[in-house]
C-alpha positions as CSV (number, residue, x, y, z in Angstrom):
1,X,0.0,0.0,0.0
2,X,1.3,3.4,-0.5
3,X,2.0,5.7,2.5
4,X,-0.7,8.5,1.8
5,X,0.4,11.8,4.5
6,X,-2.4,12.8,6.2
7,X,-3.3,16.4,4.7
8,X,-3.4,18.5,7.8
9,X,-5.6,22.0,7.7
10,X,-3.9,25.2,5.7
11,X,-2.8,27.3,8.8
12,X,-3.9,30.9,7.6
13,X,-1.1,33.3,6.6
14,X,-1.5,35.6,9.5
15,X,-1.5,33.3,12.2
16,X,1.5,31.5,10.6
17,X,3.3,35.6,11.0
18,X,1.6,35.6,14.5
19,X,3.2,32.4,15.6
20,X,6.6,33.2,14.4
21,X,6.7,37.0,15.0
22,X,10.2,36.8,16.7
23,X,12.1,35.0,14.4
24,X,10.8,37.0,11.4
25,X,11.8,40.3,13.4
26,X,14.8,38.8,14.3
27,X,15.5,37.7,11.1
28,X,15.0,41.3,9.5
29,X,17.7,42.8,11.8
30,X,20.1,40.2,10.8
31,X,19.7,41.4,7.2
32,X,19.7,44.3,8.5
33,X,22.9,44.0,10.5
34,X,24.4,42.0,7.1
35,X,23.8,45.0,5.0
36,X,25.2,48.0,7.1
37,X,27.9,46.0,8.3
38,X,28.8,45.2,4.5
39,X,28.2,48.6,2.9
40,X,30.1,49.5,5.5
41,X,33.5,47.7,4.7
42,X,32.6,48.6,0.9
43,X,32.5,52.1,1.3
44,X,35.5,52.3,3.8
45,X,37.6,49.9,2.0
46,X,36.7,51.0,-2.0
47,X,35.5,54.5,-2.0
48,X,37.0,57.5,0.0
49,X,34.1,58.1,1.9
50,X,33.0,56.0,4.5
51,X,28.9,55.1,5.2
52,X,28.8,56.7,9.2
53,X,25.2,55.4,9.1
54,X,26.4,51.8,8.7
55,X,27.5,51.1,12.4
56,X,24.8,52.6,14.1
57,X,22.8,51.0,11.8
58,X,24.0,48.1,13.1
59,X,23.7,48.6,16.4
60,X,20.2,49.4,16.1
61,X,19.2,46.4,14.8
62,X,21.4,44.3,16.8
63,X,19.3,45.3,19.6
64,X,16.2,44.2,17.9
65,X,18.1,41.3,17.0
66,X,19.4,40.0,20.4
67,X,16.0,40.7,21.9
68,X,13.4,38.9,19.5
69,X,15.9,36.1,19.3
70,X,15.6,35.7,22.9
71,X,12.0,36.3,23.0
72,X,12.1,33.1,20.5
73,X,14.4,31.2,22.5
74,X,11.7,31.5,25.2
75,X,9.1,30.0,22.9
76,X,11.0,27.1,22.1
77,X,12.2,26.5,25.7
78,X,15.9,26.8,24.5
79,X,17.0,29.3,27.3
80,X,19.5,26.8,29.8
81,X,17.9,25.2,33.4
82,X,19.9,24.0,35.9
83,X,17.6,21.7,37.9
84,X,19.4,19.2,39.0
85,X,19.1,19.7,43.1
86,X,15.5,20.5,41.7
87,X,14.7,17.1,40.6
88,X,16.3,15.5,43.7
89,X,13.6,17.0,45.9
90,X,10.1,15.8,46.8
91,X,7.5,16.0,44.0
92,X,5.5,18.4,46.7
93,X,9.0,20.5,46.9
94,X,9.5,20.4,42.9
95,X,6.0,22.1,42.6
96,X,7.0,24.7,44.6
97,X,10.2,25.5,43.1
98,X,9.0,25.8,39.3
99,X,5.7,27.4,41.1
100,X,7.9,30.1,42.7
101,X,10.9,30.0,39.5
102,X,7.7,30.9,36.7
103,X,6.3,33.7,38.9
104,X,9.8,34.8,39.0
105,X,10.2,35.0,35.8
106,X,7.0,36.3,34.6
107,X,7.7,39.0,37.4
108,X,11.1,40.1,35.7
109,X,9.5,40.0,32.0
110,X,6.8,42.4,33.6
111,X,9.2,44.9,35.6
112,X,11.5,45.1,32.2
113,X,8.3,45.7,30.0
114,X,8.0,48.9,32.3
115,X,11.1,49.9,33.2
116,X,11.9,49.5,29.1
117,X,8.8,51.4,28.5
118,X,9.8,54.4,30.8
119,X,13.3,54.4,29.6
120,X,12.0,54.6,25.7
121,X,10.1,57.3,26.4
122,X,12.8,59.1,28.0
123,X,14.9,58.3,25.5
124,X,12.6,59.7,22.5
125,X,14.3,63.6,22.5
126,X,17.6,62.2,22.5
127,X,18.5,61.5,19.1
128,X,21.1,59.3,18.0
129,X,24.6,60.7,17.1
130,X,24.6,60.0,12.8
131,X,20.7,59.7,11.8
132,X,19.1,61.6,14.4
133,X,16.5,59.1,15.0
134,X,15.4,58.9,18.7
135,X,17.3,56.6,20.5
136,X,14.0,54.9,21.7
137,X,14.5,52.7,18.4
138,X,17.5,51.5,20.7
139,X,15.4,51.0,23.9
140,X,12.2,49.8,22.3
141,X,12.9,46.5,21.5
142,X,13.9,45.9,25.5
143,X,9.8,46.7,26.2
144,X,8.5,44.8,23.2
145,X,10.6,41.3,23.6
146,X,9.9,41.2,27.1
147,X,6.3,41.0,26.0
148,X,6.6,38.6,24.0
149,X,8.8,36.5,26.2
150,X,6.0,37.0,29.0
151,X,3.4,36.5,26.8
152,X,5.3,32.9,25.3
153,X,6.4,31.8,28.6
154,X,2.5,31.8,29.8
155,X,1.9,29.8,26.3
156,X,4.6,27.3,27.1
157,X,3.8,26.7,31.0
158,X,-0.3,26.7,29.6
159,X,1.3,24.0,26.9
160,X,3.0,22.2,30.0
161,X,5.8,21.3,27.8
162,X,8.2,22.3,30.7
163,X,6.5,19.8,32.9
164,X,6.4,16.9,30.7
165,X,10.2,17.5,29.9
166,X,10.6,17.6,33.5
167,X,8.9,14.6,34.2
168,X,10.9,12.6,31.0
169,X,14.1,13.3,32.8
170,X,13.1,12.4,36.3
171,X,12.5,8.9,34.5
């Protein structure tokens, strides 16, 4: 008999950009960073005059880079735990550690969604030093990745994929 795949049901286009939001902002920075960084040599290495706008280009996006990709990493549960003392406790005890380490967490993801808010708004009459764009394009991706990271750790502990990985290791 032939092996038929089961056809599985078209995922609309705009919750396929929902779900991977991060990695495609991520990925736009990194092109991003690619291109400055390369006109960059060009112009300082073939022509006489160098492109100033290409490093803090760069550093711009970098920014947005690190931060999406980390907001990712959260999604995919590729950010490092060190649990073993953890999984040597009680099962009662366990609870209350990952209880107490996701509240924890979600607490920092909310205090750095408003401290990066207040410092982006401060930071919107102080322009940067070649384009003159307020350096809130710096500080804004610190506010908008941490909501993301809040808002995909919740998905991932409502998933319970953390607990089930949890529980495969204890076994």
């Amino acid at each position: 008999m032939p092996n038929r795949a089961v056809a599985e049901p078209a995922v609309p286009a705009w919750k396929r950009v929902l779900d991977q939001f991060e990695e495609i902002i991520a990925c736009i920075a990194l092109a991003f960073i690619v291109a400055a960084v390369s006109w960059g040599v060009l112009t300082r290495y073939v022509t006489a005059q160098p492109a100033a706008w290409a490093s803090e280009v760069a550093t711009l996006s970098f920014a947005w880079l690190v931060f999406f990709g980390a907001a990712a990493c959260v999604k995919y549960g590729l950010h490092p735990s060190i649990d073993m003392l953890v999984v040597r406790l009680p099962k009662p005890l366990q609870l209350g550690v990952r209880v107490f380490n996701h509240t924890l967490v979600l607490g920092f993801c909310a205090f750095m969604v408003w401290f990066g808010t207040r410092f982006a708004i401060d930071a919107w009459s102080n322009p940067t030093s070649v384009l003159r764009i307020p350096l809130t394009w710096l500080y804004g991706p610190v506010t908008l990745a941490f909501g993301f990271m809040a808002l995909r750790y919740v998905q991932v502990m409502l998933r319970g994929t953390w607990a089930i990985d949890a529980e495969r290791e204890t076994h």
